[in-house]
PyMOL Python script that loads the backbone (N, CA, C, O; Angstrom):
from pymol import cmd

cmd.read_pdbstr("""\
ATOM      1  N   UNK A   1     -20.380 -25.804  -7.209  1.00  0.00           N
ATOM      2  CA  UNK A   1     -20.569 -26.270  -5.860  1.00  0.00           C
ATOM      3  C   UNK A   1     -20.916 -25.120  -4.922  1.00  0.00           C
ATOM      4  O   UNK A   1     -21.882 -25.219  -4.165  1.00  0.00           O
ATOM      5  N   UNK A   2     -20.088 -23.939  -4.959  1.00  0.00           N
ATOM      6  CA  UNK A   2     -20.662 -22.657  -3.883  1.00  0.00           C
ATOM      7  C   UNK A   2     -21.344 -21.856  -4.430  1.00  0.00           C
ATOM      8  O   UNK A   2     -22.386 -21.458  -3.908  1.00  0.00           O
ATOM      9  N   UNK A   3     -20.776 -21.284  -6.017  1.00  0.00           N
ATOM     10  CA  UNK A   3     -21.176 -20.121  -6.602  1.00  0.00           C
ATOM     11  C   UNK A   3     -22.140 -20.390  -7.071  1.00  0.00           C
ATOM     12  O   UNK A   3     -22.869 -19.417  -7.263  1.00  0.00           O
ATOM     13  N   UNK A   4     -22.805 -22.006  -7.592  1.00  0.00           N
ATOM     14  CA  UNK A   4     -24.150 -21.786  -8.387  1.00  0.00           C
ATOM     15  C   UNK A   4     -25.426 -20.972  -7.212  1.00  0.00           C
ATOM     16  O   UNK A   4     -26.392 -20.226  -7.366  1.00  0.00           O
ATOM     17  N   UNK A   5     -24.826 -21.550  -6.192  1.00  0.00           N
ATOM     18  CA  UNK A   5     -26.550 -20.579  -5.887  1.00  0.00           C
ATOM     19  C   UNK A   5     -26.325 -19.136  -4.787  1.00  0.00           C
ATOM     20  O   UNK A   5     -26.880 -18.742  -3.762  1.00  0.00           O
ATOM     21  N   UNK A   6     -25.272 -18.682  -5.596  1.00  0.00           N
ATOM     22  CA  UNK A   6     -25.012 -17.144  -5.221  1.00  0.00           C
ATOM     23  C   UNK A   6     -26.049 -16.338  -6.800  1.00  0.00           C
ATOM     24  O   UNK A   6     -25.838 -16.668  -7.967  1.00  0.00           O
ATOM     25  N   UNK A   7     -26.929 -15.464  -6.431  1.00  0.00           N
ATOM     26  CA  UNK A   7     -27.316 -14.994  -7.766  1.00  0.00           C
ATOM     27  C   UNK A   7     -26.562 -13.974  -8.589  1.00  0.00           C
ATOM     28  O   UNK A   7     -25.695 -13.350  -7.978  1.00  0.00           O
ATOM     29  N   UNK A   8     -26.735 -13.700  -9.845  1.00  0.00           N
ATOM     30  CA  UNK A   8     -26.399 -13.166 -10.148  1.00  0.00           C
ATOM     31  C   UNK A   8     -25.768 -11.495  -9.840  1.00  0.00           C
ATOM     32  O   UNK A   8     -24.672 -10.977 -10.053  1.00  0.00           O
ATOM     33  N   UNK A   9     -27.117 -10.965  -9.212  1.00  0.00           N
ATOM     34  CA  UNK A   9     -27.334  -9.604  -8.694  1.00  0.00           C
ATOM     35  C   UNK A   9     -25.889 -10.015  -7.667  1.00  0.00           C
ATOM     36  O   UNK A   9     -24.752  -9.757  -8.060  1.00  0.00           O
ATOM     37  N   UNK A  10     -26.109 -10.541  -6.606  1.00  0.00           N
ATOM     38  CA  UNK A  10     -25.131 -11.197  -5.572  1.00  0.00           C
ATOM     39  C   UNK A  10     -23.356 -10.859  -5.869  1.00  0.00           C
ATOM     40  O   UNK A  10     -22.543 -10.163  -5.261  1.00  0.00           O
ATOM     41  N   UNK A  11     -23.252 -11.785  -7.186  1.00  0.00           N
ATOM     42  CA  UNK A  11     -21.908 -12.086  -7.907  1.00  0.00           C
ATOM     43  C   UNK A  11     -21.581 -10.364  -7.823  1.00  0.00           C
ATOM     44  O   UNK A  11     -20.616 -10.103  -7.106  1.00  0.00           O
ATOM     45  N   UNK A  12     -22.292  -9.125  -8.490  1.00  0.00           N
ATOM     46  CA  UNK A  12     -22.513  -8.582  -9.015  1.00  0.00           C
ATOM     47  C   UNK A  12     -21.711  -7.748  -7.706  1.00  0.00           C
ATOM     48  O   UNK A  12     -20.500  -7.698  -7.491  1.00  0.00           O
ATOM     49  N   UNK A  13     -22.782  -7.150  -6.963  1.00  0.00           N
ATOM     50  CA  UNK A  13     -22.155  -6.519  -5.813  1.00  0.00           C
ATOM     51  C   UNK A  13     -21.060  -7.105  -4.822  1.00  0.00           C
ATOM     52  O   UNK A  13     -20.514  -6.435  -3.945  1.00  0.00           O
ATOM     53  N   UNK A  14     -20.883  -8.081  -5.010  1.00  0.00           N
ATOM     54  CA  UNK A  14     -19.462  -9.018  -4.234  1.00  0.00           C
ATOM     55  C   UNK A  14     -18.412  -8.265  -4.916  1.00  0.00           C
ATOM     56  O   UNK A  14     -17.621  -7.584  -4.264  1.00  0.00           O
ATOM     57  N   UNK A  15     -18.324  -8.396  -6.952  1.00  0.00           N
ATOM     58  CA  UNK A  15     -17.286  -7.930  -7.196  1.00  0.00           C
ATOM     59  C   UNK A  15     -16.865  -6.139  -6.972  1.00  0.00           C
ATOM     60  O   UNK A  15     -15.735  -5.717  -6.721  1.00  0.00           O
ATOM     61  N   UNK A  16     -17.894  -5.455  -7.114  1.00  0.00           N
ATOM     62  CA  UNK A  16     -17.943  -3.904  -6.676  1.00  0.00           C
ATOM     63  C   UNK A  16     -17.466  -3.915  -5.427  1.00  0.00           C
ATOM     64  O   UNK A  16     -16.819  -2.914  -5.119  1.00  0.00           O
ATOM     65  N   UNK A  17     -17.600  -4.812  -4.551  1.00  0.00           N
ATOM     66  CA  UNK A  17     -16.842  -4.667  -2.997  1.00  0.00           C
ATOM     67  C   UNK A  17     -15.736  -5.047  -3.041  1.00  0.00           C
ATOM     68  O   UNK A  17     -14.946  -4.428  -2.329  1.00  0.00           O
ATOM     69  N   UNK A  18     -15.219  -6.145  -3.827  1.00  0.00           N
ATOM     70  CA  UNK A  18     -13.546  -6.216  -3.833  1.00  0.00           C
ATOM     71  C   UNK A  18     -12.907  -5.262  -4.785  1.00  0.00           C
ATOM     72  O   UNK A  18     -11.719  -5.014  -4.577  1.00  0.00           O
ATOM     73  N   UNK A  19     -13.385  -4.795  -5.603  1.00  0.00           N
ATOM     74  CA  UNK A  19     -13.055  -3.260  -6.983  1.00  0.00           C
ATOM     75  C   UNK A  19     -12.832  -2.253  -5.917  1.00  0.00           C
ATOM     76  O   UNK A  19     -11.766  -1.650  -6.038  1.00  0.00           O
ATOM     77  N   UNK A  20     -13.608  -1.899  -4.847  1.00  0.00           N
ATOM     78  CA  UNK A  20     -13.390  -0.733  -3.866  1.00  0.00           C
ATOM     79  C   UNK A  20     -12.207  -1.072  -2.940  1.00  0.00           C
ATOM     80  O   UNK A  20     -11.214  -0.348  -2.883  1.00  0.00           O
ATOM     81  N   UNK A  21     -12.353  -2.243  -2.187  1.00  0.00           N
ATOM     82  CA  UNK A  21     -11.729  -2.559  -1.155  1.00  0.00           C
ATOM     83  C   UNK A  21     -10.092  -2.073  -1.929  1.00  0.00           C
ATOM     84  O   UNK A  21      -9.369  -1.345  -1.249  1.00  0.00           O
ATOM     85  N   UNK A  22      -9.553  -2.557  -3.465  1.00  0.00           N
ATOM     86  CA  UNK A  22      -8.532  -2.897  -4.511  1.00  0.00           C
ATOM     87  C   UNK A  22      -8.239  -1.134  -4.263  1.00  0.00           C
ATOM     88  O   UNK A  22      -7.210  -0.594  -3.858  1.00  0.00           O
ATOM     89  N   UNK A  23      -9.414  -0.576  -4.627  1.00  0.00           N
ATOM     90  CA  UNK A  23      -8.684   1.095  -4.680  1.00  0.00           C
ATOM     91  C   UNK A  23      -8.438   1.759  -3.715  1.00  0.00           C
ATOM     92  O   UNK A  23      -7.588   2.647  -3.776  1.00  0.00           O
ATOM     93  N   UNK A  24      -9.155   1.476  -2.537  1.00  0.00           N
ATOM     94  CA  UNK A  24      -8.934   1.797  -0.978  1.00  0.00           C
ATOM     95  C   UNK A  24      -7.167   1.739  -0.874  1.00  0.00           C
ATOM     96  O   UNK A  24      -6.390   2.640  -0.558  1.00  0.00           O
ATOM     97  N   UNK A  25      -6.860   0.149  -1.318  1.00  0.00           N
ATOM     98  CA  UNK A  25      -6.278  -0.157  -0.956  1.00  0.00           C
ATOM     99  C   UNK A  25      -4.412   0.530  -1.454  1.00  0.00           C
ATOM    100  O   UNK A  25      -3.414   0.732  -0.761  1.00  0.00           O
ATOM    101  N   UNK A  26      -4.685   0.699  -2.942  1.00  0.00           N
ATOM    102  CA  UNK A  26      -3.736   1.179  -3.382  1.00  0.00           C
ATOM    103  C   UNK A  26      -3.483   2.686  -3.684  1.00  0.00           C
ATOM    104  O   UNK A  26      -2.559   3.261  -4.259  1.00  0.00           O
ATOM    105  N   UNK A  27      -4.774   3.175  -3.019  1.00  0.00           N
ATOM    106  CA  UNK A  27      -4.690   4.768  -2.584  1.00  0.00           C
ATOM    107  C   UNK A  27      -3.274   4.904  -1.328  1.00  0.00           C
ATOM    108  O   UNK A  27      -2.199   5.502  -1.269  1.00  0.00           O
ATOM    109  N   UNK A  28      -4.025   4.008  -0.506  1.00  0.00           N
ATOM    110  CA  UNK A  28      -2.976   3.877   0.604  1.00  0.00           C
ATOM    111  C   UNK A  28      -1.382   3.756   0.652  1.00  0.00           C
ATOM    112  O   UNK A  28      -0.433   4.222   1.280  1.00  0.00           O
ATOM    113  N   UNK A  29      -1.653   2.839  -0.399  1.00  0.00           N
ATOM    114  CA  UNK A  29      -0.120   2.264  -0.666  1.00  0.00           C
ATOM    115  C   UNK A  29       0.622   3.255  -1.351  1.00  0.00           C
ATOM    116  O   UNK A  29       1.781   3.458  -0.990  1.00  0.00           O
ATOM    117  N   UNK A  30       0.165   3.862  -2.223  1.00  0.00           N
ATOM    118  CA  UNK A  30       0.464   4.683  -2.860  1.00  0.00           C
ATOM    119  C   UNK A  30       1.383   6.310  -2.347  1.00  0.00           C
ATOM    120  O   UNK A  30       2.214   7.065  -2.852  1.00  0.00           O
ATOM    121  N   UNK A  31       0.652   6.212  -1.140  1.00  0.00           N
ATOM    122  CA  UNK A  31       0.852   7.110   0.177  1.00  0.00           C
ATOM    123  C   UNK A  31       2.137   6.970   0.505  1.00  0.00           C
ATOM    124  O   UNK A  31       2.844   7.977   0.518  1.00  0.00           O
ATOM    125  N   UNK A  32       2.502   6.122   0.722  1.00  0.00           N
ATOM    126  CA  UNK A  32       3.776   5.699   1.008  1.00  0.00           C
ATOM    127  C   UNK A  32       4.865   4.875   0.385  1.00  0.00           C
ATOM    128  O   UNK A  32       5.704   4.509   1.209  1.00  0.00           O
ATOM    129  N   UNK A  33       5.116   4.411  -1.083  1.00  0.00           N
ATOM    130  CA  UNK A  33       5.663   4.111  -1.855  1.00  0.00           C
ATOM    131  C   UNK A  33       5.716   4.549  -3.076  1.00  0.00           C
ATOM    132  O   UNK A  33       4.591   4.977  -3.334  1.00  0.00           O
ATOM    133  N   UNK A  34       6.440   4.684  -4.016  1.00  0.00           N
ATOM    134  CA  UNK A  34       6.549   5.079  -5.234  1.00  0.00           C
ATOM    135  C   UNK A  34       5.939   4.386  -6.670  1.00  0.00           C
ATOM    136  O   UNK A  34       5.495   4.977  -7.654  1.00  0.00           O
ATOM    137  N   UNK A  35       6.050   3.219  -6.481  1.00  0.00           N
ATOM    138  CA  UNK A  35       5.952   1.599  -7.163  1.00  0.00           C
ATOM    139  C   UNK A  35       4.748   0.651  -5.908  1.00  0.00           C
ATOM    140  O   UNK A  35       4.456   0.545  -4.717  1.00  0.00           O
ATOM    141  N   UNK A  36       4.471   0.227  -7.089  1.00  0.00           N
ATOM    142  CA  UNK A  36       3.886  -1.573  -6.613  1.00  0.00           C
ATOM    143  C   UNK A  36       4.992  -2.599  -6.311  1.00  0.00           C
ATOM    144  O   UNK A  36       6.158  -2.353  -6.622  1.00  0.00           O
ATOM    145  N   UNK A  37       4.664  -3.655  -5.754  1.00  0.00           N
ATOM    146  CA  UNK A  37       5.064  -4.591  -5.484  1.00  0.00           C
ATOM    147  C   UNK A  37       5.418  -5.353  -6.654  1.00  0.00           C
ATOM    148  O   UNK A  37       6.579  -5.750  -6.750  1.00  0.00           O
ATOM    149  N   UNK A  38       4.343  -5.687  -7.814  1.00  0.00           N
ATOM    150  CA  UNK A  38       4.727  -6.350  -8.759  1.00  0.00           C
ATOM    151  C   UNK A  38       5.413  -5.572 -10.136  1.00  0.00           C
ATOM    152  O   UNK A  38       5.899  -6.052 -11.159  1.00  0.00           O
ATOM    153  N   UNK A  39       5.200  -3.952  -9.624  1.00  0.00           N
ATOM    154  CA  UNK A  39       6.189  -3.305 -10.601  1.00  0.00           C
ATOM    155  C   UNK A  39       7.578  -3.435 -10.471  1.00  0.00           C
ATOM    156  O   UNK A  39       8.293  -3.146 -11.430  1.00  0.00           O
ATOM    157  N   UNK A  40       8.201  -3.951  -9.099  1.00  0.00           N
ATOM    158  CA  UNK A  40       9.308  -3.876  -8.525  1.00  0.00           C
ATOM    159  C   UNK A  40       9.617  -5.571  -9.133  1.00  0.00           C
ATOM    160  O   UNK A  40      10.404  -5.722 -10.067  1.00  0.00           O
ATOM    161  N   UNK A  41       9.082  -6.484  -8.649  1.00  0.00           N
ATOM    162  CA  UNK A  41       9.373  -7.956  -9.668  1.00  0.00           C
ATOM    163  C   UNK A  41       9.682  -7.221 -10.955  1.00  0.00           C
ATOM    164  O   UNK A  41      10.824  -7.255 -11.414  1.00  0.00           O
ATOM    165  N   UNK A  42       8.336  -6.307 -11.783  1.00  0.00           N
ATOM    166  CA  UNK A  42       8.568  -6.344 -13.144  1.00  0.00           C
ATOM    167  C   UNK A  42       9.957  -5.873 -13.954  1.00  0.00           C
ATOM    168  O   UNK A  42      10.468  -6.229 -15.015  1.00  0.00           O
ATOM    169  N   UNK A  43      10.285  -4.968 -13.003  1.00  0.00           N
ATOM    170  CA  UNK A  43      11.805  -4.102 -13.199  1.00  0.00           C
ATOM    171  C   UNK A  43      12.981  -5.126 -12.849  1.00  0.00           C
ATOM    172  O   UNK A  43      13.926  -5.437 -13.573  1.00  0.00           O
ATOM    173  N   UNK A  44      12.730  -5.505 -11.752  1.00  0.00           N
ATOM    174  CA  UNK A  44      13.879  -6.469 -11.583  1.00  0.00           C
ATOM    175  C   UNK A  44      14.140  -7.801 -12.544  1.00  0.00           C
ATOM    176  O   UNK A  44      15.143  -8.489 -12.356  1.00  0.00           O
ATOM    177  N   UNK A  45      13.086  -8.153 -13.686  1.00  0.00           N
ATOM    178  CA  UNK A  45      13.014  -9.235 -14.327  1.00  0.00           C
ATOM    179  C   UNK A  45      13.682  -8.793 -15.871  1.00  0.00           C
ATOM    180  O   UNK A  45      14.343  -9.534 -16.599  1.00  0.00           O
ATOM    181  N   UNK A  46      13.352  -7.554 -16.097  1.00  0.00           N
ATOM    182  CA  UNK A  46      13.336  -6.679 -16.809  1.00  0.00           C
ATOM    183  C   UNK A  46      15.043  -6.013 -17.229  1.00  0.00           C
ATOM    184  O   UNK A  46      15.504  -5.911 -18.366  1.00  0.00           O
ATOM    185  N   UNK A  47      15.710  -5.642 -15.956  1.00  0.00           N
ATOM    186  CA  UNK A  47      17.067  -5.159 -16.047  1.00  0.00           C
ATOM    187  C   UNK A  47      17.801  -6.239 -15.018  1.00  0.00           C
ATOM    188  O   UNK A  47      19.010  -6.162 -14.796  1.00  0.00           O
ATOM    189  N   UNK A  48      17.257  -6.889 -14.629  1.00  0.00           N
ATOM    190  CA  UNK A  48      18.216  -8.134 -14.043  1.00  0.00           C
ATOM    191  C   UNK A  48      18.547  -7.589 -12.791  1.00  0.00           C
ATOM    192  O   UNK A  48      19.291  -8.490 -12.406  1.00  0.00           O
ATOM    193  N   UNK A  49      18.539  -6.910 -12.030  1.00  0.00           N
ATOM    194  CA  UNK A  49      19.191  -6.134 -10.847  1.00  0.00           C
ATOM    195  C   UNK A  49      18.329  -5.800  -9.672  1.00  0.00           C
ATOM    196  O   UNK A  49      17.140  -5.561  -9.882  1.00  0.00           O
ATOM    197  N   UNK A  50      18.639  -5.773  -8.883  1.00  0.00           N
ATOM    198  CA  UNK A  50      17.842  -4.967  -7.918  1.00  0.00           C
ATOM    199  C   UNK A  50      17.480  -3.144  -8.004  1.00  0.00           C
ATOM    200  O   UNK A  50      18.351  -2.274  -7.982  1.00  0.00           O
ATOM    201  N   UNK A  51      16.034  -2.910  -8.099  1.00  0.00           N
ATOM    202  CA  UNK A  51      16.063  -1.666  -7.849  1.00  0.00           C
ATOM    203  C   UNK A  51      15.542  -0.885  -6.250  1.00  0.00           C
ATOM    204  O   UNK A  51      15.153  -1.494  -5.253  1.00  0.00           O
ATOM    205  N   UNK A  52      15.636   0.085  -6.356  1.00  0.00           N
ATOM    206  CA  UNK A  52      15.602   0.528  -4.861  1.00  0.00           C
ATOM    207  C   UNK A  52      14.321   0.486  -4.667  1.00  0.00           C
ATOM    208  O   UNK A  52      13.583   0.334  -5.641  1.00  0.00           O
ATOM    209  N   UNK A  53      13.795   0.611  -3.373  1.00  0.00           N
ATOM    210  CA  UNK A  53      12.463   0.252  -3.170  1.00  0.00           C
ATOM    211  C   UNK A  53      12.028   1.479  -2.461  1.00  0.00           C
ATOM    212  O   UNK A  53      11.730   1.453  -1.267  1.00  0.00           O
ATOM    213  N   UNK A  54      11.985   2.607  -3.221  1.00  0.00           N
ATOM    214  CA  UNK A  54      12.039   4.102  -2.163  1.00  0.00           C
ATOM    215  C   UNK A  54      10.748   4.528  -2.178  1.00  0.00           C
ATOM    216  O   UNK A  54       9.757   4.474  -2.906  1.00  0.00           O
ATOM    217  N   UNK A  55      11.254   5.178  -0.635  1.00  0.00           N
ATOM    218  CA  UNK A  55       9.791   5.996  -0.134  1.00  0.00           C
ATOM    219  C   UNK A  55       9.386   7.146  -0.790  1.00  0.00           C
ATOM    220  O   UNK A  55      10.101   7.799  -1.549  1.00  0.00           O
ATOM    221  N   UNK A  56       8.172   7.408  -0.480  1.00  0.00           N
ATOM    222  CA  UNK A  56       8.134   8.808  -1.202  1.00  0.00           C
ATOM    223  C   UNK A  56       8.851   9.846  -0.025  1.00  0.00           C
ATOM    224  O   UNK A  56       8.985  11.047  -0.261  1.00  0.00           O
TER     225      UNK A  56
END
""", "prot")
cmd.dss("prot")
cmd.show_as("cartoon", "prot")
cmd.util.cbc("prot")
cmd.orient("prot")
């Protein structure tokens, strides 16, 4: 319904702009936390507990 008449080339550079925007993004984050967000689920699922959520 939307994507058939996005072209290929199109699809192509859309995803290279959300791949950048993704590393922009967790450069940043990175800046100021130790862990991800879903590493912090993964640990907590993992040892059952809360772990600390520390800054750098």
């Amino acid at each position: 319904m939307g994507l058939e008449f996005v072209s290929p080339i199109n699809k192509v550079i859309i995803s290279i702009i959300i791949f950048a925007i993704q590393i922009i993004y967790s450069v940043i984050w990175f800046k100021f936390f130790k862990m991800g967000p879903l590493e912090k689920v993964w640990r907590y699922m993992t040892y059952g507990r809360r772990i600390a959520y520390n800054k750098k």
